[in-house]
ROSEKOL-82990 format. One record per residue (C-alpha): residue number from 0; x, y, z; chain. Coordinates in Angstrom, 2 decimals, padded with zeros to 5 digits. Layout:
- nr  u  v  w  kette
- NUM  X  Y  Z  A
...
This chain:
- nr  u  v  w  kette
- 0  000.00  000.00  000.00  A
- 1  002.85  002.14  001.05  A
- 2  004.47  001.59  -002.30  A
- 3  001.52  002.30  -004.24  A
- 4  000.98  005.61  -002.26  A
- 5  004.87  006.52  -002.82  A
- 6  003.88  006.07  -006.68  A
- 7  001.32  007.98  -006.43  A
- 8  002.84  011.26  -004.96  A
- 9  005.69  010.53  -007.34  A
- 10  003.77  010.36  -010.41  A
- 11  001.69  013.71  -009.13  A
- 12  005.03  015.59  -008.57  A
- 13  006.11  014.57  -011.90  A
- 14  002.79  016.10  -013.19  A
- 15  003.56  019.31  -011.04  A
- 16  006.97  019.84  -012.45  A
- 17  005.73  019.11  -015.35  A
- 18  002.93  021.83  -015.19  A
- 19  004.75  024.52  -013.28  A
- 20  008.01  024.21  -016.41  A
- 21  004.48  024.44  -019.02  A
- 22  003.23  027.56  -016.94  A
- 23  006.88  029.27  -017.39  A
- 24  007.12  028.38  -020.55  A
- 25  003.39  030.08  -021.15  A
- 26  004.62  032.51  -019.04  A
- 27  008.00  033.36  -021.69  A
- 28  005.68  032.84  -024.84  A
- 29  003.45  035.67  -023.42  A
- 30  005.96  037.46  -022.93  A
- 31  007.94  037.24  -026.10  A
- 32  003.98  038.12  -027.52  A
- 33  004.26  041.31  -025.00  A
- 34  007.14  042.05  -026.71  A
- 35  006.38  041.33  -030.27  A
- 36  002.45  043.55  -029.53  A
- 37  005.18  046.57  -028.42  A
- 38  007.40  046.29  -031.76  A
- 39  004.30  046.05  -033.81  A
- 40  002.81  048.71  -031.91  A
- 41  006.05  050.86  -032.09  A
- 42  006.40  049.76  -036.00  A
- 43  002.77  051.37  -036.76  A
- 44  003.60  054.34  -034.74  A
- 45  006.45  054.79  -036.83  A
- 46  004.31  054.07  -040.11  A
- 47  001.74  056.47  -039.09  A
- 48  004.59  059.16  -038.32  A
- 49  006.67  058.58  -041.76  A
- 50  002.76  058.99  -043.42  A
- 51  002.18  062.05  -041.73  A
- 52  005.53  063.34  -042.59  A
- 53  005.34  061.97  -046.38  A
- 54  001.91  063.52  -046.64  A
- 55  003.42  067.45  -045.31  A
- 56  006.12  066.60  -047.59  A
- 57  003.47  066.31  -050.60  A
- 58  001.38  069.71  -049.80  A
- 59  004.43  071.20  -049.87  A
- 60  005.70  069.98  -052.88  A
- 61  001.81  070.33  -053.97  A
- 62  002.39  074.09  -053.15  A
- 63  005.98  074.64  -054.42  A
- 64  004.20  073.57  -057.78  A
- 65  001.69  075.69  -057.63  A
- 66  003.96  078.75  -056.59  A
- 67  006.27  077.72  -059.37  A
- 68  003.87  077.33  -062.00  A
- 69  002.30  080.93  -061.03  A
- 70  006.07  082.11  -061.43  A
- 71  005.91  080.40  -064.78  A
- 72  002.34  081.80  -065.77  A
- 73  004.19  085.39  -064.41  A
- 74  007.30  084.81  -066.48  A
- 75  005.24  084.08  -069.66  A
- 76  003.10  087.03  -069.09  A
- 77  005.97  088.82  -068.06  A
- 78  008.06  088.18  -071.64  A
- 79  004.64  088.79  -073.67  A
- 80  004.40  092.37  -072.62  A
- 81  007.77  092.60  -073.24  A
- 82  007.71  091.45  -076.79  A
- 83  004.58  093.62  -076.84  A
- 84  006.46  096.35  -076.15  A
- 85  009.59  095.40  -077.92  A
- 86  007.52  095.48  -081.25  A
- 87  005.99  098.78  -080.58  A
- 88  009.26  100.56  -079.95  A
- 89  010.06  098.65  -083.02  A
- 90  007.28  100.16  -085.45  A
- 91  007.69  103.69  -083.74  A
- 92  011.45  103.17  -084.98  A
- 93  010.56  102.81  -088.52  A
- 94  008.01  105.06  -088.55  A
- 95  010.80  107.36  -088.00  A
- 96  012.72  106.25  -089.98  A
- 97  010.45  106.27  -092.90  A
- 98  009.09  109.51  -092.19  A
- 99  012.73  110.75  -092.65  A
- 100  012.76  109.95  -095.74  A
- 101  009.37  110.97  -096.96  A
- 102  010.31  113.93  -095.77  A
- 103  013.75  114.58  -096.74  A
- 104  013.03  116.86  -099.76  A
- 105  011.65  119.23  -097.47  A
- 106  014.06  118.86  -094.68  A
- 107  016.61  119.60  -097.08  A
- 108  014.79  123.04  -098.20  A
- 109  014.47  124.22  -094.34  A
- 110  010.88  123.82  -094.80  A
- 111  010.07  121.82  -091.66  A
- 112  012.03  120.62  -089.00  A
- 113  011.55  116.76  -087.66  A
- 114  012.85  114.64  -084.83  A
- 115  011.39  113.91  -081.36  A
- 116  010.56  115.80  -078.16  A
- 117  008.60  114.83  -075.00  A
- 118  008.66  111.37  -076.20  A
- 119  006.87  112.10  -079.53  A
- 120  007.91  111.98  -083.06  A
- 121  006.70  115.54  -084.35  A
- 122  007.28  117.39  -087.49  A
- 123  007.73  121.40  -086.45  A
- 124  006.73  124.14  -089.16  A
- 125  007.43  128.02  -088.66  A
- 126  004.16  129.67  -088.58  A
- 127  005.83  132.59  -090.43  A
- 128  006.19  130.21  -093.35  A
- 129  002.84  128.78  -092.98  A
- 130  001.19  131.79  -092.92  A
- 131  003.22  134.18  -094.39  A
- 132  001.95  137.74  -093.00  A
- 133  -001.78  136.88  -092.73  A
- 134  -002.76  136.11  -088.86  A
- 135  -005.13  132.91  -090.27  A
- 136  -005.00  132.94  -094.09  A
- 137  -002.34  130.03  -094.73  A
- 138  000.54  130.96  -097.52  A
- 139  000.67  128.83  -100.50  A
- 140  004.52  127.63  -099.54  A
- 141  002.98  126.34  -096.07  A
- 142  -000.36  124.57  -098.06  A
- 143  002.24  122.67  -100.21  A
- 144  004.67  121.98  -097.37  A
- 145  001.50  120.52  -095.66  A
- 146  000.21  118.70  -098.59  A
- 147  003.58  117.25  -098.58  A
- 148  003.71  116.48  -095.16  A
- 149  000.21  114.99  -095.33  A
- 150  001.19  112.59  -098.08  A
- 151  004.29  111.28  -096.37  A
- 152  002.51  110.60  -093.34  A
- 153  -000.27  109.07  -095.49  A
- 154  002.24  106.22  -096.11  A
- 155  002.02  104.91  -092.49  A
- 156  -001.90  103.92  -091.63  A
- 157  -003.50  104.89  -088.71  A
- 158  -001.63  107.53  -087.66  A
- 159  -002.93  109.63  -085.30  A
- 160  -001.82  113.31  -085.39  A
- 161  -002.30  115.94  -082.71  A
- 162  -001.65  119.03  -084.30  A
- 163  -000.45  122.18  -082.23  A
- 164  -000.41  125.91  -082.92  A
- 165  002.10  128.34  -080.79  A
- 166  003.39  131.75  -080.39  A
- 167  005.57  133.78  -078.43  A
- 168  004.64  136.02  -075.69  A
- 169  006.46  139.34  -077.28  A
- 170  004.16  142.36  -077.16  A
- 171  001.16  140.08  -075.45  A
- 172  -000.09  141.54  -072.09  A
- 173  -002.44  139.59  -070.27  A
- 174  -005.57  141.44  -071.33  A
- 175  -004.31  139.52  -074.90  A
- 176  -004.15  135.90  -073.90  A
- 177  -007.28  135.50  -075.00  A
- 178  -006.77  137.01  -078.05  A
- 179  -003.36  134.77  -078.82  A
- 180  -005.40  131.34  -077.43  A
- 181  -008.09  132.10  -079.99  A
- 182  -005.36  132.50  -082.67  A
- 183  -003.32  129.49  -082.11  A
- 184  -006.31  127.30  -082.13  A
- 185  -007.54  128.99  -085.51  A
- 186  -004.20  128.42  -086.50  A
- 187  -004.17  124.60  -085.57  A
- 188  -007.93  123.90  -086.61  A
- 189  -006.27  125.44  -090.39  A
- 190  -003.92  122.71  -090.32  A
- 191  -005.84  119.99  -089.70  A
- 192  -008.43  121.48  -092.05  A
- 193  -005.71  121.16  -095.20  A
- 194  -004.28  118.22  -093.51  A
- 195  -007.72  115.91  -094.22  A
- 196  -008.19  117.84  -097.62  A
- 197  -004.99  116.45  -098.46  A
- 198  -006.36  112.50  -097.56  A
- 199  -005.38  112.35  -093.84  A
- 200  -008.99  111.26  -091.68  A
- 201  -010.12  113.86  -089.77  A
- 202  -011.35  111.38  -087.15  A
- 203  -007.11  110.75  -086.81  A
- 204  -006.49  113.98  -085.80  A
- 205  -006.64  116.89  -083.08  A
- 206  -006.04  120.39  -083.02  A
- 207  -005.19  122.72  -079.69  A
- 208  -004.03  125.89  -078.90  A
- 209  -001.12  126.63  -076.68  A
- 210  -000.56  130.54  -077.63  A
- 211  002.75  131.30  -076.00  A
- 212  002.33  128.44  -072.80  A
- 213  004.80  126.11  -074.58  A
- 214  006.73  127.99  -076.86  A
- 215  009.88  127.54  -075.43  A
- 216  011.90  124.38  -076.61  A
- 217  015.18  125.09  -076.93  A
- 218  016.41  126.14  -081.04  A
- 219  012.71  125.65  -081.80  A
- 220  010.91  128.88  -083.10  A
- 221  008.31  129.80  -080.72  A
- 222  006.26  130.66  -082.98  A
- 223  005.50  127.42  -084.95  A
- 224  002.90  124.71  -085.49  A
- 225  003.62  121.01  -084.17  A
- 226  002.34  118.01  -085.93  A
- 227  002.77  115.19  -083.16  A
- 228  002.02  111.62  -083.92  A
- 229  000.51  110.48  -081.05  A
- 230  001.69  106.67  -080.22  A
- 231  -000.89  103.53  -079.59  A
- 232  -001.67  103.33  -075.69  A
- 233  -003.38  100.33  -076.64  A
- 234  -000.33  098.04  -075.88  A
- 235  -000.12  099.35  -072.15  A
- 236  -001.25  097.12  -069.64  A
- 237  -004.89  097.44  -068.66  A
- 238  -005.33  099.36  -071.32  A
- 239  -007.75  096.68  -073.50  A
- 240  -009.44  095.43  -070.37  A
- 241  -010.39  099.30  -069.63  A
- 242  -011.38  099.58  -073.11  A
- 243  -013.73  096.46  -072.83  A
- 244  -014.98  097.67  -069.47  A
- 245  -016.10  100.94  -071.32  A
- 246  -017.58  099.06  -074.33  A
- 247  -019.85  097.27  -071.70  A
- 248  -020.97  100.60  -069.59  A
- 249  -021.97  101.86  -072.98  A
- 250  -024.08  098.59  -073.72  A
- 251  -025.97  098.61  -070.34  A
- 252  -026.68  102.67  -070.93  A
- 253  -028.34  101.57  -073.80  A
């Protein structure tokens, strides 16, 4: 009986042993699955961060785009107006050019003078010439230098002239100012009345009087009449979109 009992504990403590060494080894598998739930949990953490970074890295570079593609739409704007303007200053250079030569003849014979001034091309005629002694009645030397004048300019289209009358302030008090404004303008509104006879628009042109306000310029004679060619505004920035914002007050007045 004893022996049997001996067996008995033996074969239980065997059993123990053998359930305590499977309990630590539970124990160390749990364990090494603490430790593998941590990595994994540290390895998304680390996922997620690198996303979140990756994804600020890509609205940036979303944004750089975008900032570099408005410098690009800038830059392309930016050489347009250029070339805009670049071909203007172009034209306005062989208009000058041509005129010179249309109007050599007459350069030559001291009729006219012709060259630029305040930033236009103008041809300058002595009002003593154009008008000879007569205060309005124009000479016939000054209706052919115009009629000459008007057919050289006739050469370039769409011109468009501003035509100014001026005299000096010699012998003029101010009780005459109004009597030398009145005069220049006759004087002006003559030229641009032989001017369009001679087959320049009269829609193209302008006429103003400056009696003596301007008459200085230098080796100029003050007394003189200017025929300024007025340049095309039209290539200016803003200019067309103020033009179309005009057009479209105009329509809803109507």
């Amino acid at each position: 009986m004893e022996v049997q009992l001996e067996a008995t504990r033996a074969a239980l403590e065997l059993r123990m042993d053998n359930a305590r060494h499977e309990s630590r080894e539970c124990d160390t598998r749990l364990e090494l699955l603490r430790e593998a739930n941590e990595d994994q949990r540290d390895l998304l953490t680390r996922r997620e961060t690198e996303r979140a970074e990756w994804l600020e890295e890509k609205a940036q570079l979303l944004s750089s785009t975008a900032d570099l593609q408005a410098s690009v739409d800038d830059l392309a704007g930016a050489l347009e107006a250029t070339a805009v303007y670049q071909e203007e200053a172009e034209r306005r250079v062989e208009q000058y050019r041509e005129l010179e030569i249309l109007l050599a003849d007459r350069l030559v014979a001291g009729d006219i003078d012709f060259g630029i001034r305040s930033g236009h091309v103008a041809v300058w005629i002595d009002t003593d010439m154009l008008f000879g002694s007569s205060a309005r009645q124009m000479s016939k030397r000054g209706q052919d230098t115009l009629e000459a004048v008007a057919r050289a300019m006739r050469e370039l289209k769409g011109l468009r002239l501003e035509v100014v009358a001026l005299t000096d302030d010699e012998g003029t008090s101010e009780d005459d100012s109004a009597d030398t404004l009145e005069l220049t303008t006759a004087r002006a509104l003559t030229v641009v009345r032989v001017l369009g006879q001679a087959g320049i628009p009269l829609q193209q042109m302008v006429a103003a009087g400056h009696a003596d306000h301007l008459a200085a310029a230098g080796d100029l004679p003050p007394k003189r009449v200017e025929i300024r060619i007025k340049p095309d505004y039209g290539y200016l920035p803003g200019v067309r979109e103020l033009e179309g914002l005009a057009e479209g007050a105009e329509l809803e007045g109507t």
